[in-house]
C-alpha positions in Angstrom: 164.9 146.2 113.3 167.1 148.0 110.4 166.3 145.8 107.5 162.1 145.6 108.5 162.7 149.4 108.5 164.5 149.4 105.6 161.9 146.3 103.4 159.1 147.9 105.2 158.0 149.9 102.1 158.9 147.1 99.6 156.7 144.3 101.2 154.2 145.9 102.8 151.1 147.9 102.0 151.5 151.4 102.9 149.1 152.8 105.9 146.8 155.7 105.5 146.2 158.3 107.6 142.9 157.3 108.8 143.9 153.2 108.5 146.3 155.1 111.2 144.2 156.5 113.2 142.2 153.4 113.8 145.0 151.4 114.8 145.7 154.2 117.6 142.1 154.1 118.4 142.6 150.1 118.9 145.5 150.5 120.9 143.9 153.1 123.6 140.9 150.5 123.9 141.7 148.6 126.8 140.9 144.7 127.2 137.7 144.7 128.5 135.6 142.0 130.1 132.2 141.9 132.4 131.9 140.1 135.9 128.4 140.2 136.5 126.5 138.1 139.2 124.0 135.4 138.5 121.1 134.8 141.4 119.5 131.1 142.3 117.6 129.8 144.7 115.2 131.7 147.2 115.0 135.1 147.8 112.2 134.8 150.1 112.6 135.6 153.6 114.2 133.1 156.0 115.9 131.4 153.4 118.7 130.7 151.4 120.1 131.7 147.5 123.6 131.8 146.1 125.1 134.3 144.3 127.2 133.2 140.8 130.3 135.5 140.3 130.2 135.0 136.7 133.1 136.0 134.1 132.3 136.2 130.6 135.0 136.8 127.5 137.9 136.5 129.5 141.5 136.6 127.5 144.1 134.9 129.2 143.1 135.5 132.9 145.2 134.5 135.7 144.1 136.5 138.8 141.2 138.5 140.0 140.2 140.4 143.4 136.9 142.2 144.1 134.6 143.1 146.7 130.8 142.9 147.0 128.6 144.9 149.1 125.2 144.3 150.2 123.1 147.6 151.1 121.0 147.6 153.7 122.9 145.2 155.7 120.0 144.6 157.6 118.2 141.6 156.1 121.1 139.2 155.6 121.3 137.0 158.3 124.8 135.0 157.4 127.1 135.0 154.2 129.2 131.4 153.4 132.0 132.1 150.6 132.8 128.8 148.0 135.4 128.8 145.2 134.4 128.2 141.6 135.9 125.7 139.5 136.7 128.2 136.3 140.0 128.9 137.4 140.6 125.5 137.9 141.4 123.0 141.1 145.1 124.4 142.0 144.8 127.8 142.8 145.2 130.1 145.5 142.1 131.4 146.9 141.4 134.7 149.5 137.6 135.2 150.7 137.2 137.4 153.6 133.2 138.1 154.7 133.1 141.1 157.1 128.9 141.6 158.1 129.6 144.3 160.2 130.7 146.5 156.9 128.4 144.5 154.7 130.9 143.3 152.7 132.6 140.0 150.9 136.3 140.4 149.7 137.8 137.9 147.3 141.2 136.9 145.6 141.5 134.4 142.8 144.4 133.5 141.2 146.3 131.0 139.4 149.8 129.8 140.7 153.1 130.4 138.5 154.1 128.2 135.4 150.6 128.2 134.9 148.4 129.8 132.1 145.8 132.2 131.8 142.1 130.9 130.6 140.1 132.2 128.1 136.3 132.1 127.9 133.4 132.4 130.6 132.7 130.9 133.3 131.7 131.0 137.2 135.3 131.8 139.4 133.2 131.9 143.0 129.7 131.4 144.6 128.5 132.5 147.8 125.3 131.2 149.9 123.3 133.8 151.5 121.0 133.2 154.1 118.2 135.5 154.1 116.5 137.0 157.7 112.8 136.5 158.5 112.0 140.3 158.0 109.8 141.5 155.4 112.2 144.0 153.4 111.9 144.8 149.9 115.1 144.3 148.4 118.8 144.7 148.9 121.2 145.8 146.2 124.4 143.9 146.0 127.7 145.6 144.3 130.5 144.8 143.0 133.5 147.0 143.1 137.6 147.3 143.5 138.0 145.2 140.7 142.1 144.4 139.7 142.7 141.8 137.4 145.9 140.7 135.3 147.0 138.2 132.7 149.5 135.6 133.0 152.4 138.7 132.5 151.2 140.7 135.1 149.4 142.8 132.5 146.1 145.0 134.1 142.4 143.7 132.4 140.0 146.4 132.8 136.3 144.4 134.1 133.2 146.2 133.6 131.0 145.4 135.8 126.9 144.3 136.7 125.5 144.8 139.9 121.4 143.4 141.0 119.4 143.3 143.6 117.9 140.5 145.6 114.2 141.2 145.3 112.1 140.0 148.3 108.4 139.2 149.4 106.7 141.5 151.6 104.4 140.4 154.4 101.3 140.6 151.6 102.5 138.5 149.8 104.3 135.8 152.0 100.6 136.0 153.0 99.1 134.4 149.4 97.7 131.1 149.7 98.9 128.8 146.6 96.0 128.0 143.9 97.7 124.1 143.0 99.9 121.9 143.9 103.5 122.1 143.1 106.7 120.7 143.7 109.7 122.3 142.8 113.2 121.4 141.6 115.4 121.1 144.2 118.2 123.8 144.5 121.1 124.0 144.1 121.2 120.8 141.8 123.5 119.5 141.7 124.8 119.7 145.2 127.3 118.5 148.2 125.6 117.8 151.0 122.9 119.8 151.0 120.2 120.9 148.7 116.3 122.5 149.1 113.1 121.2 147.9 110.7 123.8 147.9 106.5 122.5 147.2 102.5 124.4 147.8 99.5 123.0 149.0 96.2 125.1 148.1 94.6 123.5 151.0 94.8 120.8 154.4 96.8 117.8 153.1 98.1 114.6 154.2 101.7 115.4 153.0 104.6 112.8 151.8 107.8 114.3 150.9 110.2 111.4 150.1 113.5 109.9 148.6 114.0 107.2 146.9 117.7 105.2 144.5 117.0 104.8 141.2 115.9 101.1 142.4 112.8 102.7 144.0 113.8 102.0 147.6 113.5 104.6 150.0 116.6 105.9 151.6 114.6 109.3 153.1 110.7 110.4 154.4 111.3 114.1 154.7 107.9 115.4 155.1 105.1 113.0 156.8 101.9 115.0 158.5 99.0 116.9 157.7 99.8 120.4 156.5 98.1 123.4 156.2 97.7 125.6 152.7 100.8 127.9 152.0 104.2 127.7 150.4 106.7 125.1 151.7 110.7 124.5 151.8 112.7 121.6 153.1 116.8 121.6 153.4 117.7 118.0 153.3 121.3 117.1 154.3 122.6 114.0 152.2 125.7 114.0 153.9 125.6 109.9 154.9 124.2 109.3 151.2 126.2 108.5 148.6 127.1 110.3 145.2 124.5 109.7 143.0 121.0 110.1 141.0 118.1 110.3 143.5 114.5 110.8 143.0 112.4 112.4 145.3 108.2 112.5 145.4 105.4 114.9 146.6 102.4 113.4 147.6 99.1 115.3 148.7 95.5 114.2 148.5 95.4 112.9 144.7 98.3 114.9 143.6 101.5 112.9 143.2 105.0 114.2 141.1 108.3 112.7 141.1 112.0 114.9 140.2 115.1 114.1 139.8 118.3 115.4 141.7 121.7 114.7 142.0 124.3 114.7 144.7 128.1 114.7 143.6 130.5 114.3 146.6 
């Protein structure tokens, strides 16, 4: 270190003061990133949606651990805990789901002699299944974050919490105005996946699905139905990875979508 000490002058630009005090500044700040979650699916009563734990500008990450609480406890019926692919395949991977305490506990980490990642992306996902009670909404939180890098260094996470807003008996009430059929959710998925679809009034109803050479490897839905908002969990558990495409049709209305299951 002598000789830098001693060249320093020579073959470097002298610092100011204030030049200084910015690079002090600098080294205080600590090395921030935001784990937020992302909501799909339902949040309708009686059904299901999946919470995205999402990391965005991550530097060198190798292991995280959280908890999420859900307050009231009251309106969630079950809690099912899946590992995100972020991290990668070979990791080591702690989820613990305690409903009595309304809470989800995870660790996520990466094994030794390997790297940390940079970037954004989703490190776990968990499926929710909703109670047939009319609540308003239940606010999900995450806290106890501890995270390091590859060297065992601390990352501070900031963190953003939501709420899963849901219908009250009014509304579950409202009678649709047109047909629809919606995209099926999650897509893609492994083995299951739901199709949600409205009828504004009585209908002969076909729910269907079909290979991409038009033969029919499913009838999901055949009978009469009344008006009112529909879902359907199919199960393609004995089908094979691949594009599918299934079909609504009621009365004069007919629409075809595309999903895709990868097993």
């Amino acid at each position: 270190m002598l000789p830098i000490g001693l060249n320093w002058g020579k073959t470097h630009t002298p610092v100011s003061a204030s030049e200084d005090e910015e690079i002090a500044e600098d080294i205080k700040k600590p090395n921030t990133q935001t784990l937020k979650m992302n909501i799909t699916g339902s949040t309708k009563q009686n059904q299901i949606c999946w919470v995205e734990f999402v990391v965005e500008g991550a530097t060198n990450l190798f292991g995280i651990s959280f908890e999420m609480s859900f307050s009231p406890k009251t309106y969630i019926d079950s809690v099912e805990v899946e590992n995100g692919s972020w991290l990668g395949d070979d990791i080591l991977f702690f989820p613990n789901v305690n409903m009595l305490a309304g809470k989800v506990s995870l660790g996520i980490t990466r094994k030794a002699g390997q790297r940390g990642i940079n970037g954004s992306g989703v490190i776990a996902t968990i499926k929710i299944k909703l109670k047939d009670i009319p609540p308003v909404e239940t606010t999900l939180t995450i806290q106890n974050v501890i995270a390091n890098d590859e060297t065992g260094n601390s990352i501070q996470f900031d963190v953003e919490n939501t709420t899963i807003t849901k219908i009250n008996e009014k509304t579950a009430e409202h009678i649709p105005t047109s047909f629809e059929l919606g995209q099926n959710y999650p897509n893609p998925f492994n083995p299951t996946t739901t199709i949600e679809f409205a009828i504004p009034k009585s209908s002969q109803v076909s729910l269907r699905l079909y290979d991409l050479l038009g033969r029919e490897v499913a009838t999901l839905v055949e009978k009469e139905m009344q008006p009112g908002e529909y879902h359907i969990v199919f199960d393609a558990q004995r089908l094979q990875s691949g594009v599918y495409m299934y079909s609504l049709k009621a009365g004069d209305f007919f629409q075809l979508k595309k999903l895709l299951l990868l097993k």
